[in-house]
N, C-alpha and C positions, 0 to 999 in steps of 0.2 A: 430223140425219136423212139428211139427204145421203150422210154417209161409212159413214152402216148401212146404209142402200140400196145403195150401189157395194161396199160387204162382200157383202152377200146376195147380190148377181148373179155376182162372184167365188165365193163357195161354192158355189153351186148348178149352176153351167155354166163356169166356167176355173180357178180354182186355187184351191185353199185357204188354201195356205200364205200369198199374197196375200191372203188374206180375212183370217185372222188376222194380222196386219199390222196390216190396216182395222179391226178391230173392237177391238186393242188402242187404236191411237189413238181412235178412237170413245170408249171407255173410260174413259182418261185423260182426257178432255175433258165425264167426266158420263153418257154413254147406260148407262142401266142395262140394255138386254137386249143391248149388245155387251160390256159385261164377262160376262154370262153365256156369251154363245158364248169367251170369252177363256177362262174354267174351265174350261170344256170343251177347249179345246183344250190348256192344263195337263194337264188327266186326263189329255186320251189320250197324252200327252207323259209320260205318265208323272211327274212334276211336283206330287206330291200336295199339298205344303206352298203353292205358289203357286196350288193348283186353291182349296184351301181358302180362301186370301184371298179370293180372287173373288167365290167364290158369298156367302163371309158377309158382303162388302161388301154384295150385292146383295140376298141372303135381310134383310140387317138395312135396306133401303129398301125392303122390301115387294113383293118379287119371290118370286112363287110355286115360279117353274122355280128360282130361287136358292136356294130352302128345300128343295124336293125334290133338287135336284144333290146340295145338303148333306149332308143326307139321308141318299143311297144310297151318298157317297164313304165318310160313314162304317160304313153298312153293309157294305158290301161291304170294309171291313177289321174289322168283326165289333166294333167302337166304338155297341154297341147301345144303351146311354145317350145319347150324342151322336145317334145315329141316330132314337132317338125322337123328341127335341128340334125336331130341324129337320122329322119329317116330321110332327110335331102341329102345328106353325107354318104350314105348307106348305099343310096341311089347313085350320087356319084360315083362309088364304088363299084360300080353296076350291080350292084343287089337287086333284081327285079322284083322282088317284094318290097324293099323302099320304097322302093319307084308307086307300086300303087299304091303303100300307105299314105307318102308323100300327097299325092293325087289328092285323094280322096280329103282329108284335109287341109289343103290350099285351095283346091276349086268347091267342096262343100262342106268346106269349115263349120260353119253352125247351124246347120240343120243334122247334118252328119253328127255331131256333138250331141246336138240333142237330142237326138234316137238314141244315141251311144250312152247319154247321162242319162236319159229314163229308162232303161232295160237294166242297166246296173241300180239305178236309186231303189226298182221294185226287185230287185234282188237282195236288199238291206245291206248296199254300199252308200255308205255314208257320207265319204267325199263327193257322191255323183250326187246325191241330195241338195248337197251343201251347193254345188256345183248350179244346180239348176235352178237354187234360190236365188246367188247373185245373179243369174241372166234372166230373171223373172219380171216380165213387165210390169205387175202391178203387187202391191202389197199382200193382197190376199195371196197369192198363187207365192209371194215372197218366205211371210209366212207359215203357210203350210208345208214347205220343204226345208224350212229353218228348224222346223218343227220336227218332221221325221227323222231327220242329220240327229238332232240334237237325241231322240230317242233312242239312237242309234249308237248317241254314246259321244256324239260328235261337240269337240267344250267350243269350238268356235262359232257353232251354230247356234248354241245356247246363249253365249257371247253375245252374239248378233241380238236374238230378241232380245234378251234384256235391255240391249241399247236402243231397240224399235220400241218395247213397254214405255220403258223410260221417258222417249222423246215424247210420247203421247200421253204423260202424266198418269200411268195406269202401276202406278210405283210397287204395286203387293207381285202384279206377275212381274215387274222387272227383275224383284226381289228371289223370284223364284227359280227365274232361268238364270240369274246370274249366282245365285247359290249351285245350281244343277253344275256350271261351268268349273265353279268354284271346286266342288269335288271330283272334276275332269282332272281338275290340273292345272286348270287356269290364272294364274297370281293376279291379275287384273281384274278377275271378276270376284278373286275373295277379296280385293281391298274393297271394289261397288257394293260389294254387301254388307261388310262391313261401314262401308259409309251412310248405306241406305238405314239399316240398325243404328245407328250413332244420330241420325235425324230424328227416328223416331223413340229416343231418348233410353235406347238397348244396349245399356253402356256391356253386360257380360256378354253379350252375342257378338257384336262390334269387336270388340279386344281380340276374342276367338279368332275373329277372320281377319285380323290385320295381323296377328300373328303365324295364321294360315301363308298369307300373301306374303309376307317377311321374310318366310320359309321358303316360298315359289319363288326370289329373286326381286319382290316390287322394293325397292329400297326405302322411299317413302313411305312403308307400309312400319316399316323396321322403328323407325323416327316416331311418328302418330305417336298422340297424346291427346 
């Protein structure tokens, strides 16, 4: 209690960064509402993989604010399954902000989503891009938010077209978005390029990207001959 208290007066009136300090060790030592400020200070850290420890440690001992952080971490990357999850918990916990994030997502699930994924996508969030291509009625509208995701730096949306070029025999852009993916990160899309090069008879460009994808984990890629 002690070292939550000397956190809280650090946070509130000298330094943060000193509070977070105090409230990891607090933490580590069992206070379940300093690991919660500990999450928090993940998030804002940017830090998402470690925010999410935190709160599930805490949301799974029965911490409200730890179900609600959960919650909205996953909201706010449009993870609306998971998002549910934590804020019906949170709620049960009488969190009254669960309760109406909960709401608002169970009863207007995807209209709600979709305000929520175009406010972010023209914000240049990329997963809400991506987001709003898979729920896109038609190809056009599919896409052009494949499109922006992909601009945006997003290797699965690039993925994507190239697998949509592709099926439509339009082989130079599949070529293209699946090179773009391929310099994302994508081991799947530098072996499709290198395959798509290997058809048309690019044996040095080919080799490149199967040794690209060899490197990203495709194991088949390792193999190629």
């Amino acid at each position: 209690d002690s070292c939550f208290n000397a956190a809280s007066i650090s946070y509130h009136f000298f330094s943060k960064e000193t509070a977070y300090k105090l409230f990891k060790y607090a933490c580590s030592e069992g206070d379940v509402e300093s690991c919660n400020f500990t999450g928090k200070y993940y998030f804002e850290s940017n830090q998402y993989e470690a925010s999410i420890t935190e709160f599930t440690k805490t949301c799974s001992k029965g911490s409200s604010i730890g179900c609600l952080s959960l919650g909205y971490l996953y909201y706010s990357k449009l993870n609306l399954v998971n998002a549910e999850k934590y804020f019906e918990k949170g709620c049960f916990l009488q969190n009254a902000e669960s309760c109406d994030f909960y709401l608002k997502i169970t009863h207007e699930n995807k209209s709600f989503a979709a305000k929520t994924a175009n406010q972010l996508c023209d914000s240049s969030q990329s997963n809400a891009c991506y987001y709003l291509a898979l729920n896109s009625a038609n190809n056009t509208q599919k896409i052009f938010y494949f499109k922006k995701a992909c601009d945006l730096g997003h290797a699965l949306s690039c993925k994507e077209l190239s697998a949509i070029y592709f099926d439509t025999e339009n082989i130079n852009d599949s070529l293209e978005y699946a090179l773009r993916a391929c310099d994302l990160g994508d081991g799947k899309s530098c072996f499709n390029s290198g395959s798509i090069y290997e058809s048309k008879g690019k044996k040095s460009e080919a080799d490149s990207k199967f040794r690209s994808a060899c490197n990203l984990g495709i194991v088949q890629a390792c193999t190629h001959k």
